[in-house]
PDB file of N, CA, C and O in Angstrom:
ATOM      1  N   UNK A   1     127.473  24.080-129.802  1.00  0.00           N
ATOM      2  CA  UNK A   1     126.663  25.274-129.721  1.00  0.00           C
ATOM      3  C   UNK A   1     125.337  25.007-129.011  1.00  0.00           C
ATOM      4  O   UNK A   1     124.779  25.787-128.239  1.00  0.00           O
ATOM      5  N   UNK A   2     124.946  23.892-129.348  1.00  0.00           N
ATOM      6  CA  UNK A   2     123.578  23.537-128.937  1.00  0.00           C
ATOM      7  C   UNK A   2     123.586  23.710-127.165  1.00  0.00           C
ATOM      8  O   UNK A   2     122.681  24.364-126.646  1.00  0.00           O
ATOM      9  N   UNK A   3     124.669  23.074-126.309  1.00  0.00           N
ATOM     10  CA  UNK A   3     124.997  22.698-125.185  1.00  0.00           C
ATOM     11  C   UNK A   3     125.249  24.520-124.545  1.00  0.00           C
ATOM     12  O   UNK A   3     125.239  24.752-123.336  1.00  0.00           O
ATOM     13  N   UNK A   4     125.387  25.253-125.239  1.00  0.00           N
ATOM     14  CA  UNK A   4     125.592  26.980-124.427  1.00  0.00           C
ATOM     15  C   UNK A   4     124.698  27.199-124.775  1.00  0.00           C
ATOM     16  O   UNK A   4     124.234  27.825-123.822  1.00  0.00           O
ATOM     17  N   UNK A   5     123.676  27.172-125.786  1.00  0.00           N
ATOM     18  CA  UNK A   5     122.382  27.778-125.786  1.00  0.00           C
ATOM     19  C   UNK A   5     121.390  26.906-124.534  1.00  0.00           C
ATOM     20  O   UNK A   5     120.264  27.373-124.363  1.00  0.00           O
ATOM     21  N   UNK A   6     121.662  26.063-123.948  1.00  0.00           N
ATOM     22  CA  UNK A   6     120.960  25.307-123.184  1.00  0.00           C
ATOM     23  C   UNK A   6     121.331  25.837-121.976  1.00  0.00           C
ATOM     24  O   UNK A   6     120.547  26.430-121.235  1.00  0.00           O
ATOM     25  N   UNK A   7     122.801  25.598-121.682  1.00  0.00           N
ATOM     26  CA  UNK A   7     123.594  25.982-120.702  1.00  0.00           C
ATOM     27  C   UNK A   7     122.434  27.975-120.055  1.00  0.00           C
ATOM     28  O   UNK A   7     121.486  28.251-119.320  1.00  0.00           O
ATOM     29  N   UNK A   8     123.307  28.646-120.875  1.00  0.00           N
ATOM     30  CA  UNK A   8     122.906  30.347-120.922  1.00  0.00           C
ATOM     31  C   UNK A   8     121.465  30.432-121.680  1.00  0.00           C
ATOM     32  O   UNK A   8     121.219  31.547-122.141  1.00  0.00           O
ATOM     33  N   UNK A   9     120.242  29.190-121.929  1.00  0.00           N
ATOM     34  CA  UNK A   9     119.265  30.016-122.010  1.00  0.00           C
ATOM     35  C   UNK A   9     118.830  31.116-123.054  1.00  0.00           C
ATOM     36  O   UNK A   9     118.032  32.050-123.125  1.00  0.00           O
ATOM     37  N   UNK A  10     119.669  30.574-123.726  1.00  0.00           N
ATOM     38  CA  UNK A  10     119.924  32.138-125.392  1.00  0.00           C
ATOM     39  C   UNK A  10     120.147  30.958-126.578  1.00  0.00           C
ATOM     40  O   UNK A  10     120.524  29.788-126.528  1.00  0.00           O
ATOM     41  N   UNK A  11     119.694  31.919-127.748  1.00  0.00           N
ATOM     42  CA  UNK A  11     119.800  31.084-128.787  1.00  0.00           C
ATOM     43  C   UNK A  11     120.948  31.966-129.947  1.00  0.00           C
ATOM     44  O   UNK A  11     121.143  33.181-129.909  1.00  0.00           O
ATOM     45  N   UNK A  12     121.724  30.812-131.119  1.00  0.00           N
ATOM     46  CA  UNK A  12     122.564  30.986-131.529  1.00  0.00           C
ATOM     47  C   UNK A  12     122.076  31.226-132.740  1.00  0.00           C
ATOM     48  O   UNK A  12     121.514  30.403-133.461  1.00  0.00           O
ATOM     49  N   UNK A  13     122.307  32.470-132.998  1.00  0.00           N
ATOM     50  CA  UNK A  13     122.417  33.124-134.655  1.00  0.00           C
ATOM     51  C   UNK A  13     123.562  33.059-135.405  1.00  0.00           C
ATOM     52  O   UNK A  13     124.329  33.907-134.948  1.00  0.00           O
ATOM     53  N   UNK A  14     124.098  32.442-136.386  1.00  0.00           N
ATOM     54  CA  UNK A  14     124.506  31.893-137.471  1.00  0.00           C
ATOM     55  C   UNK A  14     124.330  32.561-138.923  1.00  0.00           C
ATOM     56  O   UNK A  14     123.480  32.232-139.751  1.00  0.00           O
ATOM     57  N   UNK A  15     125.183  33.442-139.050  1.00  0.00           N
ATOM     58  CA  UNK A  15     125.219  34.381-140.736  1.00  0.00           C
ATOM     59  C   UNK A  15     125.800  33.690-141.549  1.00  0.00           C
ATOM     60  O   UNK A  15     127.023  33.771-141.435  1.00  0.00           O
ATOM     61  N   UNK A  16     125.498  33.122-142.230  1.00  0.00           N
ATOM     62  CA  UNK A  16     125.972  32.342-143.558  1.00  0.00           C
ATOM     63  C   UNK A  16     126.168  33.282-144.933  1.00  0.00           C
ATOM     64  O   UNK A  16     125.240  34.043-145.207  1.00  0.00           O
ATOM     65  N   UNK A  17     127.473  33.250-145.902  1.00  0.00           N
ATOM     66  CA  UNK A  17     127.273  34.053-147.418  1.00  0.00           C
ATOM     67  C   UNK A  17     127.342  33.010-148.215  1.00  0.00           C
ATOM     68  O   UNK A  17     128.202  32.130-148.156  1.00  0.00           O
ATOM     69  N   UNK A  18     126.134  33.102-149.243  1.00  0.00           N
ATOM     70  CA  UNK A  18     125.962  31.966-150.016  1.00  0.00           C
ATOM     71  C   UNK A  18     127.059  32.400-151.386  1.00  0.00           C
ATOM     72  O   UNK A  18     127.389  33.524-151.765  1.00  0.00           O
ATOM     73  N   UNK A  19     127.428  31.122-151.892  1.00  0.00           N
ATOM     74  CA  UNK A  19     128.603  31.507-153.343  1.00  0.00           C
ATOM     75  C   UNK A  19     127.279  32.164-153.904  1.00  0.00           C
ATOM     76  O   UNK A  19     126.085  32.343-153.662  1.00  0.00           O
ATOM     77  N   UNK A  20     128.261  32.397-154.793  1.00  0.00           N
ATOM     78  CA  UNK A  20     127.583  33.172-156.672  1.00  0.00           C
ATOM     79  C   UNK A  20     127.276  32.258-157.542  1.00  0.00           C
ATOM     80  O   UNK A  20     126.993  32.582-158.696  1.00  0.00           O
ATOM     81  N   UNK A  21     127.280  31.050-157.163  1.00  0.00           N
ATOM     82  CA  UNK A  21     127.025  29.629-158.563  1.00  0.00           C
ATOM     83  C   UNK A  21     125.337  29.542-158.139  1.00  0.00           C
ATOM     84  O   UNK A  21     124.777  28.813-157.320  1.00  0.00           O
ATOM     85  N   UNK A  22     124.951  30.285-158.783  1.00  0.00           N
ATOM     86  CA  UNK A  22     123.584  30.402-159.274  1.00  0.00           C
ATOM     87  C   UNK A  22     122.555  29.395-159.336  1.00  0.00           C
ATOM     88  O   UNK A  22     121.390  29.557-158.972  1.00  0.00           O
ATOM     89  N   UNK A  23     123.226  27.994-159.983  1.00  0.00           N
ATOM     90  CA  UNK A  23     122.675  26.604-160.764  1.00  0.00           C
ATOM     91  C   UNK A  23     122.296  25.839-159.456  1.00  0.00           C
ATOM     92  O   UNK A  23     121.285  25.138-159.510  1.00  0.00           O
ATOM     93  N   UNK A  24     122.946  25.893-158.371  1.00  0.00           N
ATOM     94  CA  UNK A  24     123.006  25.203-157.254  1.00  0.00           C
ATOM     95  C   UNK A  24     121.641  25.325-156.475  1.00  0.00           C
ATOM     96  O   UNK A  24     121.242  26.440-156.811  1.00  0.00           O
ATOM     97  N   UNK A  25     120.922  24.908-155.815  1.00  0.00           N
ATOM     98  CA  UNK A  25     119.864  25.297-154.831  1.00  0.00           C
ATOM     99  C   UNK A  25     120.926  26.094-153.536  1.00  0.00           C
ATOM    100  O   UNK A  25     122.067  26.021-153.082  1.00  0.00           O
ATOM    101  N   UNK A  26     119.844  26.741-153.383  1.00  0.00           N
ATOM    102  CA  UNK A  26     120.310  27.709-152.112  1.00  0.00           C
ATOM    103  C   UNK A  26     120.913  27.037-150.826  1.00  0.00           C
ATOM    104  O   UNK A  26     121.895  27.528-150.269  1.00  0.00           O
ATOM    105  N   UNK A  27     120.421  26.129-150.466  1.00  0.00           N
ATOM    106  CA  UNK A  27     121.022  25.243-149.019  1.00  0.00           C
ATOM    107  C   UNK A  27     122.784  24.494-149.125  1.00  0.00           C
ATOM    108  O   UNK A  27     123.672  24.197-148.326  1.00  0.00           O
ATOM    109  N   UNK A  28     122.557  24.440-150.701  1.00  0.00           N
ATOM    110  CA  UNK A  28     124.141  23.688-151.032  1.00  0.00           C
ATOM    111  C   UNK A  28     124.967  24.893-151.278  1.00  0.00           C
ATOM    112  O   UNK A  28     126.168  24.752-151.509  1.00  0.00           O
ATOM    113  N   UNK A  29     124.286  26.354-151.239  1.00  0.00           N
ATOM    114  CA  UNK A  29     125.184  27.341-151.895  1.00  0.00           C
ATOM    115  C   UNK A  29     126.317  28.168-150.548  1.00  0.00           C
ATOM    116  O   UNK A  29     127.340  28.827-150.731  1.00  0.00           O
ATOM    117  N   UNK A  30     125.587  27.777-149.161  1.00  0.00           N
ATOM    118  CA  UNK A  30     126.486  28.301-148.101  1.00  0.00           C
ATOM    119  C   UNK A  30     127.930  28.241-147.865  1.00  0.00           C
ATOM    120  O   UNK A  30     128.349  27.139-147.510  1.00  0.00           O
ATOM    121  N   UNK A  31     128.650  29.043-147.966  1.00  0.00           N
ATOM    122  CA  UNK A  31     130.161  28.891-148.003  1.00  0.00           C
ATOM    123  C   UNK A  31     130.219  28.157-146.378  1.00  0.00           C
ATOM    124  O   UNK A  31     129.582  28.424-145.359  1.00  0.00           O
ATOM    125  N   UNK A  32     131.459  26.956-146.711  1.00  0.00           N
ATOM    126  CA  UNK A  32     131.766  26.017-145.174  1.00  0.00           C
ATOM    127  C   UNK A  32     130.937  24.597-145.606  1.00  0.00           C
ATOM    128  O   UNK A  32     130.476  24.336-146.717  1.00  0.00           O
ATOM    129  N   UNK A  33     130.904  23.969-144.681  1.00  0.00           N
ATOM    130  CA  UNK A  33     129.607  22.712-144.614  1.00  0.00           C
ATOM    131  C   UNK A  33     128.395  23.087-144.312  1.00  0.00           C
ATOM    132  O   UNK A  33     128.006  24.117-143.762  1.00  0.00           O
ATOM    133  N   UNK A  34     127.849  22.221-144.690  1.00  0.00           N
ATOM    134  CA  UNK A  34     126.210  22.009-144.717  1.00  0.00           C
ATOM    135  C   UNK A  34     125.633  21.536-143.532  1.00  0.00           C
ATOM    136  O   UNK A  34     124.435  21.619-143.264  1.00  0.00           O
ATOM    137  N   UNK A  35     126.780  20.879-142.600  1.00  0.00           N
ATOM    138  CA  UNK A  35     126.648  21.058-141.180  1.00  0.00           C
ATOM    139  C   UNK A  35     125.656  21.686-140.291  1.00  0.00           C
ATOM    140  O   UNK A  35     124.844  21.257-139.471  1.00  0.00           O
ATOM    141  N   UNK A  36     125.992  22.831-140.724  1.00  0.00           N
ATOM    142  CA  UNK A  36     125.677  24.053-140.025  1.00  0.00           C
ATOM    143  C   UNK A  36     123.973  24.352-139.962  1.00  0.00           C
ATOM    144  O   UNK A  36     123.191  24.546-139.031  1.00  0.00           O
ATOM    145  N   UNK A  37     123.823  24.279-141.566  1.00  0.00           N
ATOM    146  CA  UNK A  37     122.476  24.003-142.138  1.00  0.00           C
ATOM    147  C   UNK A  37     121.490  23.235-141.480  1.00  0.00           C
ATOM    148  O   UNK A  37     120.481  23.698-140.948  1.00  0.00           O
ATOM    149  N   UNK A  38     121.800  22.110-141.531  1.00  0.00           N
ATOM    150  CA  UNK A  38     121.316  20.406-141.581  1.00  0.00           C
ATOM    151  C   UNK A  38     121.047  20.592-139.538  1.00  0.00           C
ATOM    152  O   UNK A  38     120.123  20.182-138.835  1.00  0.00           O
ATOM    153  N   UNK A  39     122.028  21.199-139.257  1.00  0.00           N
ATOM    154  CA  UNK A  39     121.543  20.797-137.288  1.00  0.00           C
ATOM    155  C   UNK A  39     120.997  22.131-137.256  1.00  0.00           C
ATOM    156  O   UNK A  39     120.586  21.855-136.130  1.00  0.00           O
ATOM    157  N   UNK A  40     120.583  23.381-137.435  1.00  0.00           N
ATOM    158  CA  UNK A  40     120.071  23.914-137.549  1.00  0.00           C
ATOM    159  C   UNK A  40     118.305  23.509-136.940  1.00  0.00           C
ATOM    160  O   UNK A  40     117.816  22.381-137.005  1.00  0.00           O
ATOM    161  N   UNK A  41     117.530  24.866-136.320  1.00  0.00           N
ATOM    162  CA  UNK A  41     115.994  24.268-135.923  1.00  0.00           C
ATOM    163  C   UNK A  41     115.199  24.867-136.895  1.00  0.00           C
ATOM    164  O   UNK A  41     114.151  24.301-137.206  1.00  0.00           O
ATOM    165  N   UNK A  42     115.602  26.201-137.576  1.00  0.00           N
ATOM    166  CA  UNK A  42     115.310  26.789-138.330  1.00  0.00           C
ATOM    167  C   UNK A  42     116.229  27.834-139.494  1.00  0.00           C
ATOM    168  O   UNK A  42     117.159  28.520-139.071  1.00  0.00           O
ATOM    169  N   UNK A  43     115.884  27.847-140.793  1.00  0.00           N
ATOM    170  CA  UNK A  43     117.213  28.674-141.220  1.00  0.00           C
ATOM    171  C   UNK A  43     116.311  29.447-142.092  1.00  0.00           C
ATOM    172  O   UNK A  43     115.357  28.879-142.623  1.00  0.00           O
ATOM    173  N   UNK A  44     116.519  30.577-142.259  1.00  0.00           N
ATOM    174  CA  UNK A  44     115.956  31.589-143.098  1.00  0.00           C
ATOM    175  C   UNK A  44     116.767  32.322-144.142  1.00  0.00           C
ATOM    176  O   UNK A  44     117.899  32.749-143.912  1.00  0.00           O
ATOM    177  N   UNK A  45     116.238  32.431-145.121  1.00  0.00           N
ATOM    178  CA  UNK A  45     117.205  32.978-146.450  1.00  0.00           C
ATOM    179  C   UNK A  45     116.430  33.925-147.081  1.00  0.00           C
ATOM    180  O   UNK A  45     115.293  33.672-147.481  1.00  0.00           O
ATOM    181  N   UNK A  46     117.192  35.457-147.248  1.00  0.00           N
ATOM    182  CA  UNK A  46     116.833  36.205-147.849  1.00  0.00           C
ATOM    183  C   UNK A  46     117.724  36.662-149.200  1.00  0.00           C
ATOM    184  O   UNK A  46     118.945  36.575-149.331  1.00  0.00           O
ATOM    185  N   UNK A  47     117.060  37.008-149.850  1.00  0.00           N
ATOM    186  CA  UNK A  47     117.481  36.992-151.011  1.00  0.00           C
ATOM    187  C   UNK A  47     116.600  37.772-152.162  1.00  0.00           C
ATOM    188  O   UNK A  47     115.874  38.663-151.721  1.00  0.00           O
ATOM    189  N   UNK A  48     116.578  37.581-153.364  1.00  0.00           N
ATOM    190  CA  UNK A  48     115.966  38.584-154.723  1.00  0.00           C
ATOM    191  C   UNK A  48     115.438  37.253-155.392  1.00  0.00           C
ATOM    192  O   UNK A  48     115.871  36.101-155.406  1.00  0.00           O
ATOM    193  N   UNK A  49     114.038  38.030-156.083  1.00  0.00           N
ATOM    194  CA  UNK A  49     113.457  37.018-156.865  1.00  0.00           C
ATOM    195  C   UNK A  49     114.552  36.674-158.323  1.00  0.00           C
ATOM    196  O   UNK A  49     114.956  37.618-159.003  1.00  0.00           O
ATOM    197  N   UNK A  50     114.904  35.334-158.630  1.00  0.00           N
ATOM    198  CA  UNK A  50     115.598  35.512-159.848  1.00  0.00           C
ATOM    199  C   UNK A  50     114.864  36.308-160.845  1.00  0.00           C
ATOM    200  O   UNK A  50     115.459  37.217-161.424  1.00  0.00           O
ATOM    201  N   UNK A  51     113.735  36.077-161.078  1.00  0.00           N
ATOM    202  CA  UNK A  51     112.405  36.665-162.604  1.00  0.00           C
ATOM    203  C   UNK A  51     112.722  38.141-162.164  1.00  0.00           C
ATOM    204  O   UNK A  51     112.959  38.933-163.076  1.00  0.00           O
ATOM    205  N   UNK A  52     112.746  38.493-161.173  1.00  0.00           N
ATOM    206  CA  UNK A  52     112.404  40.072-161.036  1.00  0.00           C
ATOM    207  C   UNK A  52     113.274  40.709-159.882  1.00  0.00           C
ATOM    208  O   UNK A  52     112.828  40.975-158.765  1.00  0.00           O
ATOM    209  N   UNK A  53     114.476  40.904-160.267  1.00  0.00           N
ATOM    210  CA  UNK A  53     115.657  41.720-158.818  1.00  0.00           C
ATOM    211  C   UNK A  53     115.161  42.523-157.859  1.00  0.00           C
ATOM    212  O   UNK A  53     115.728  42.668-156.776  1.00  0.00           O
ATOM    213  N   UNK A  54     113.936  43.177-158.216  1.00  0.00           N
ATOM    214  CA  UNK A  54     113.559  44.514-157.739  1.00  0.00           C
ATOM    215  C   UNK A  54     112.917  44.084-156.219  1.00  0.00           C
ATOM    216  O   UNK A  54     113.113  44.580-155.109  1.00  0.00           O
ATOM    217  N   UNK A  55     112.160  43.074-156.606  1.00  0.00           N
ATOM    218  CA  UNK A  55     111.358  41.854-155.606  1.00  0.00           C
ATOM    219  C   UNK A  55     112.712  41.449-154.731  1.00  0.00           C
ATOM    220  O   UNK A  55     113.821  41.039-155.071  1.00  0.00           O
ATOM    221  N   UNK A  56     112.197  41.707-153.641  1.00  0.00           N
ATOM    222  CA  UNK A  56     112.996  41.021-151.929  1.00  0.00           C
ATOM    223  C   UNK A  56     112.395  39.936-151.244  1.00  0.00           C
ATOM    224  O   UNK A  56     111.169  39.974-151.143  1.00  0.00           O
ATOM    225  N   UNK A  57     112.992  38.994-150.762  1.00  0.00           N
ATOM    226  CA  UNK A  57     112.544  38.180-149.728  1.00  0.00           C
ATOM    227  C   UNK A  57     112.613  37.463-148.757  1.00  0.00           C
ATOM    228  O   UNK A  57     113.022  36.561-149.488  1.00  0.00           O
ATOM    229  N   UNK A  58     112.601  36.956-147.697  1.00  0.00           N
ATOM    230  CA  UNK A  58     112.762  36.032-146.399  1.00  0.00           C
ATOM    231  C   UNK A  58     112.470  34.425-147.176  1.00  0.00           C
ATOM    232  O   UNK A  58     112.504  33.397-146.499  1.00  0.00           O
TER     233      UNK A  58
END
């Protein structure tokens, strides 16, 4: 991926769905490998405060 974003000058967006096992930290929770994660330049996770659902966040 890295080599077509270089190639074409564009960068690669990557949607990840994290499981439902709660206990886990968020980075181990991405369904697939951690791969994806780990070579990553930046990864952003949105999600709900656990204390308070109502609360959103990046």
């Amino acid at each position: 991926l890295t080599k077509l974003a270089d190639k074409y000058s564009s960068a690669i967006i990557a949607i990840r769905h994290l499981t439902k096992g709660g206990s886990l930290k968020p980075i181990y929770r991405g369904l697939g490998s951690i791969d994806f994660t780990a070579s990553a330049r930046s990864v952003l996770l949105a999600g709900c405060d656990p204390d308070e659902l109502a609360v959103r966040g990046i």
